[in-house]
N, C-alpha and C positions, 0 to 999 in steps of 0.2 A: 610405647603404651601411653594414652592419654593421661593426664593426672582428674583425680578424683574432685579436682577443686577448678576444673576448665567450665566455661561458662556454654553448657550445653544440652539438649532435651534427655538424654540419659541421665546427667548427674542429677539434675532436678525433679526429675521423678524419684530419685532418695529422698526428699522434703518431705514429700506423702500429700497428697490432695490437699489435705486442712490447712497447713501451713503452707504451700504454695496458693489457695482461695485467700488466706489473707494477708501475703507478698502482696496479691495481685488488686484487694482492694485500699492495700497502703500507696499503691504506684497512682489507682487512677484517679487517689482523693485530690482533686483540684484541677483535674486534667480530663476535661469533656470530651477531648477524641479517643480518649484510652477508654471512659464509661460509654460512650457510643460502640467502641468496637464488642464491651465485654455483655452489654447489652443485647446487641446482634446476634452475638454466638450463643448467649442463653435459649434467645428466640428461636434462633434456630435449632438448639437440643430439645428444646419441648416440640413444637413441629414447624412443616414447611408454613402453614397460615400464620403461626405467629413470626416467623421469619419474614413474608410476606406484608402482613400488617407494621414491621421495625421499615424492614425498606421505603414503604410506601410513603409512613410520616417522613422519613428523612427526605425523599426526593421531592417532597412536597416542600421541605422546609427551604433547600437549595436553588430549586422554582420561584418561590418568593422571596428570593435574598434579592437586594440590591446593593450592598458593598461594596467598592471595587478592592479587585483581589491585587494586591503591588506585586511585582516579581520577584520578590525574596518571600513570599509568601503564597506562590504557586506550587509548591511542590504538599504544603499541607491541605488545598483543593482537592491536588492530586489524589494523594494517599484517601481523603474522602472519597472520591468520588469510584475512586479503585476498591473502595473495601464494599461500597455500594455493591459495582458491578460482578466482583465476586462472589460476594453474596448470595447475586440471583442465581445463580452456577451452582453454587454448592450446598445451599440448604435448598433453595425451590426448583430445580429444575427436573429432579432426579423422580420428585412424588409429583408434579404437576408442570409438566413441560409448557403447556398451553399459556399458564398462569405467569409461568418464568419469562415467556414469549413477550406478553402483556406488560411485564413487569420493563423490561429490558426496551422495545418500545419509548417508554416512558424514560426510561434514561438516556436516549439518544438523543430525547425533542429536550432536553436541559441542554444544548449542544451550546447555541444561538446566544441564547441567554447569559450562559457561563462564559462563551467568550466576548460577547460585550462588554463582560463588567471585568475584564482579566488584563494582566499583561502580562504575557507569555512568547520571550524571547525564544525560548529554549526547542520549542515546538514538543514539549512532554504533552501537552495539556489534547491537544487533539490524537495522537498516540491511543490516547483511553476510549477515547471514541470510538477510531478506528479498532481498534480491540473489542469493543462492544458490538459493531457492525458485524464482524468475523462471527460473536456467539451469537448472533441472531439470526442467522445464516444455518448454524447449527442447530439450533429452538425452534428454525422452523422445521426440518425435518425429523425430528423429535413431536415436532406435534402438529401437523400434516392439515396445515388450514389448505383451504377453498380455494385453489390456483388465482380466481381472477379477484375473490377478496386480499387475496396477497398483494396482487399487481397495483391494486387499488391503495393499500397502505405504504407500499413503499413511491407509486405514482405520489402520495399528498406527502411523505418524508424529502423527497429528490426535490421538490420546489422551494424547499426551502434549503438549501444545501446552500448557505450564507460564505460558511468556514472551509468547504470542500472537507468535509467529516465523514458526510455521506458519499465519498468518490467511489467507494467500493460496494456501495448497496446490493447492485444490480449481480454484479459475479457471485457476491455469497449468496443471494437470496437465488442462483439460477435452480439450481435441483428442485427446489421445490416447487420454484415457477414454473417450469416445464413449461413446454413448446405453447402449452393453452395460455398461461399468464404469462408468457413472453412477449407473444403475439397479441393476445389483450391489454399488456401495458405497452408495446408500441403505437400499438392504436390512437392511445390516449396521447403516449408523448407527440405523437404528428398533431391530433388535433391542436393541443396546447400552441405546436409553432406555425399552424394557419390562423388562431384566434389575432387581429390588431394589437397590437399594444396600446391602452389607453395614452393618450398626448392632453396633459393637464395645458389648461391658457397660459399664453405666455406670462401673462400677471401671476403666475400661481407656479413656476415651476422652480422646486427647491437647490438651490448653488451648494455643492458637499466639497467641491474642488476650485483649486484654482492654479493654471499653468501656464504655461508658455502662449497656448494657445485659444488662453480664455476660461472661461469658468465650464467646471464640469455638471452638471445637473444631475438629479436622484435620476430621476426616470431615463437616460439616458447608461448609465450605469446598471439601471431597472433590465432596461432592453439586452444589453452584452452579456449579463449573467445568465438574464432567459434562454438566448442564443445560447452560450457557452452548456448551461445543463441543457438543451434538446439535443444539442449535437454529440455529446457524454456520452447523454442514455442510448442514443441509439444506437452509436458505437459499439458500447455496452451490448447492448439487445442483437446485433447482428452478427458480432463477435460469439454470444451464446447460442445460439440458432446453426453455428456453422455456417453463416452468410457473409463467404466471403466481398462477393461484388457489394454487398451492403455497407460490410467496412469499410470498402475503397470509398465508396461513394458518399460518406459521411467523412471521409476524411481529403482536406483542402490540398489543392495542387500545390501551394505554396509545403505545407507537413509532408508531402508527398517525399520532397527536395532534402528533407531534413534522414540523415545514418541511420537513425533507431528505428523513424517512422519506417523508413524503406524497409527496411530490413523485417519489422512487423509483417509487413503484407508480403513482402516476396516466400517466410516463411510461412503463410498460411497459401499463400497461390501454391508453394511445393506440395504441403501437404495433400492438397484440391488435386494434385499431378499436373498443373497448368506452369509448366519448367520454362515455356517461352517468356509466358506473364512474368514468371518469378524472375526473369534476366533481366526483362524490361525495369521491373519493379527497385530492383535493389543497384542498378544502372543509373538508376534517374535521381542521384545525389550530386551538389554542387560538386563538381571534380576540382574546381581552386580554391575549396576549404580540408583538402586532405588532413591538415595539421591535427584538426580538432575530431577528424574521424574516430569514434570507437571501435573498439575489438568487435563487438557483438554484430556490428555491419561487415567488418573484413573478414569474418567466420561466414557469415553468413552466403558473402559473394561466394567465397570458394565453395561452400556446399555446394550452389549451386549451378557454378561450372562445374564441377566433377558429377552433378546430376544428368548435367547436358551431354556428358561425352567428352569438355574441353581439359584433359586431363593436366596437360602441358601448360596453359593457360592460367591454373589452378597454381598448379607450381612456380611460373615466375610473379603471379600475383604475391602470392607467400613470399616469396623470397625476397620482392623486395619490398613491401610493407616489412619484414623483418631487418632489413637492412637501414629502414627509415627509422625502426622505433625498438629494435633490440629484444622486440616481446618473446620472451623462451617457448610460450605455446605454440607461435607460429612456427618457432624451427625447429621444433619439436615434432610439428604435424609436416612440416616440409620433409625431415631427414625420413620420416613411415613412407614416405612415398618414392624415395629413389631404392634402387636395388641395392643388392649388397655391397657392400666395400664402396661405392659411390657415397653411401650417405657417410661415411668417414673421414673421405676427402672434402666434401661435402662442410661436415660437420668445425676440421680444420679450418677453411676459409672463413668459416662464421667468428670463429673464434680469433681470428687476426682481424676481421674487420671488428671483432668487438673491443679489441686492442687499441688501434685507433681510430677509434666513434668519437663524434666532436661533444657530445659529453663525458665529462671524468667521472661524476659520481654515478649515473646511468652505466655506463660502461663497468667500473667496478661491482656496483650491485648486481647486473647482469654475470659477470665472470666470479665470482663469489656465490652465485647461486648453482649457476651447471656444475652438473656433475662431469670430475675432471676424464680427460681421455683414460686413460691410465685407470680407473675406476671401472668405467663401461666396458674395455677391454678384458677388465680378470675375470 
């Protein structure tokens, strides 16, 4: 049984209201992020516009900070910026989705800003972003804007995607984009990468780098990120659409070469039922970088031999990827596939060569995890 005197929301409701409101304005006398938080949650018991009205100044005050934030001092950003985003979730979103929509918006465009003036090793700081992305995603289908006024606000948010904050725009906001503002913000992303890129005089053009091979210039830098978000979005966009060949073809023959990449498209060519494509697909990885191959590509091949019919194939693939790397799910998924009393004999062999595997501690963490023969048998 707890004791009476543990530091917890039940014991503390024996204070009684009165004396917990003036605990609570002895803590925040001299502490402005304790009177900002205790401020908010007032706002927000009287309604969602004064809650809305607490937000708005605050996001406006943090819009116009220029500070720089050190990195022993990112985590109380944080905590700001988190009780903000909270905030919009729990007092506005509930009476006034649209408003919450609006609100939340306006906190993603602090993005750019906030991480100029930061220094944030820790990668917390874009986390809250990305988490704000997620609920905007959900705010939009709660409050069911205009397909192509959508595709419109998130097309002028992706252009500026400085910090990669915005990398998940496109997937959360798909449901409510639907196939009309899918298609209508593709649109716009192709125009964007047929427009020139402006080329300032050479008298004029800003040096932000300097390497091996020279200075590197803004607009040059300008150009790779434009590049880097058209080729995102569409990815994005053709990915949402079920457009498979759209994904391949935005994605470079070079990525093509790379485990995960493969393995991406050859699982949506399976899905498509296109089992050839998918061999080809998940086939066309560098074969003299096996070392650094992932599970999620060596899963993948065997789905895909065992889709084709190559059942056998499947099997000594397994087996010796499991022989190279010890991985228990492979032989796990290997021993499901031989018949009975085979996968026993089977199962023995693994377990002598994981005996002598030229790793020791590999080896031991493996044979400390399986469950012993003698186990499986009773």
């Amino acid at each position: 049984m707890a004791s009476k005197k543990a530091l917890n929301a039940k014991n503390l409701e024996t204070l009684g209201a009165a004396r917990l409101a003036e605990i609570m304005i002895e803590i925040a006398e001299g502490d402005a992020e304790a009177k900002r938080h205790l401020r908010l949650e007032l706002a927000g018991a009287h309604s969602s516009s004064a809650a809305t009205s607490e937000i708005r100044k605050r996001l406006s005050i943090i819009a116009r900070s220029r500070s720089f934030v050190e990195w022993d001092k990112i985590g109380k950003l944080i905590k700001d910026l988190e009780l903000q985003r909270s905030a919009i979730i729990r007092h506005v979103s509930k009476d006034d989705p649209a408003e919450a929509m609006e609100l939340m918006w306006r906190f993603v465009a602090l993005a750019s800003s906030v991480f100029e003036r930061s220094d944030d090793g820790s990668g917390q700081l874009i986390d809250v972003f990305h988490t704000a992305v997620d609920d905007l995603g959900e705010l939009a289908v709660a409050a069911n804007p205009e397909p192509e006024e959508l595709a419109d606000q998130v097309y002028n948010t992706l252009i500026k995607n400085d910090y990669g904050q915005y990398d998940y725009l496109i997937s959360s906001m798909t449901t409510s984009l639907g196939d009309k503002g899918l298609n209508y913000l593709k649109k716009r992303i192709v125009t964007l990468s047929d427009e020139p890129v402006p080329k300032p005089d050479p008298g004029d053009r800003e040096i932000v780098s300097w390497g091996s091979g020279g200075p590197g210039y803004a607009d040059e830098y300008g150009e790779r990120r434009r590049e880097s978000t058209v080729n995102l979005a569409l990815l994005e966009i053709a990915d949402a659409l079920g457009d498979v060949d759209g994904f391949i073809a935005h994605t470079s023959a070079t990525a093509r070469t790379v485990p995960a990449v493969a393995a991406d498209i050859a699982g949506r060519l399976m899905e498509a039922g296109r089992l050839d494509e998918a061999w080809a697909a998940v086939d066309a990885v560098d074969k003299d970088k096996q070392g650094w191959i992932p599970f999620e590509w060596e899963n993948m091949k065997i789905k895909v031999l065992v889709a084709l019919g190559r059942e056998e194939e499947a099997k000594q693939f397994q087996w010796a990827f499991f022989e190279r790397s010890l991985n228990a799910s492979h032989l796990r998924s290997y021993l499901k596939r031989l018949p009975d009393f085979d996968d026993m004999e089977a199962e023995e062999i693994a377990l002598e060569h994981a005996l002598h595997y030229s790793s020791v501690h590999q080896s031991l963490e493996f044979l400390m995890a399986w469950p012993s023969l003698t186990k499986q048998r009773s």
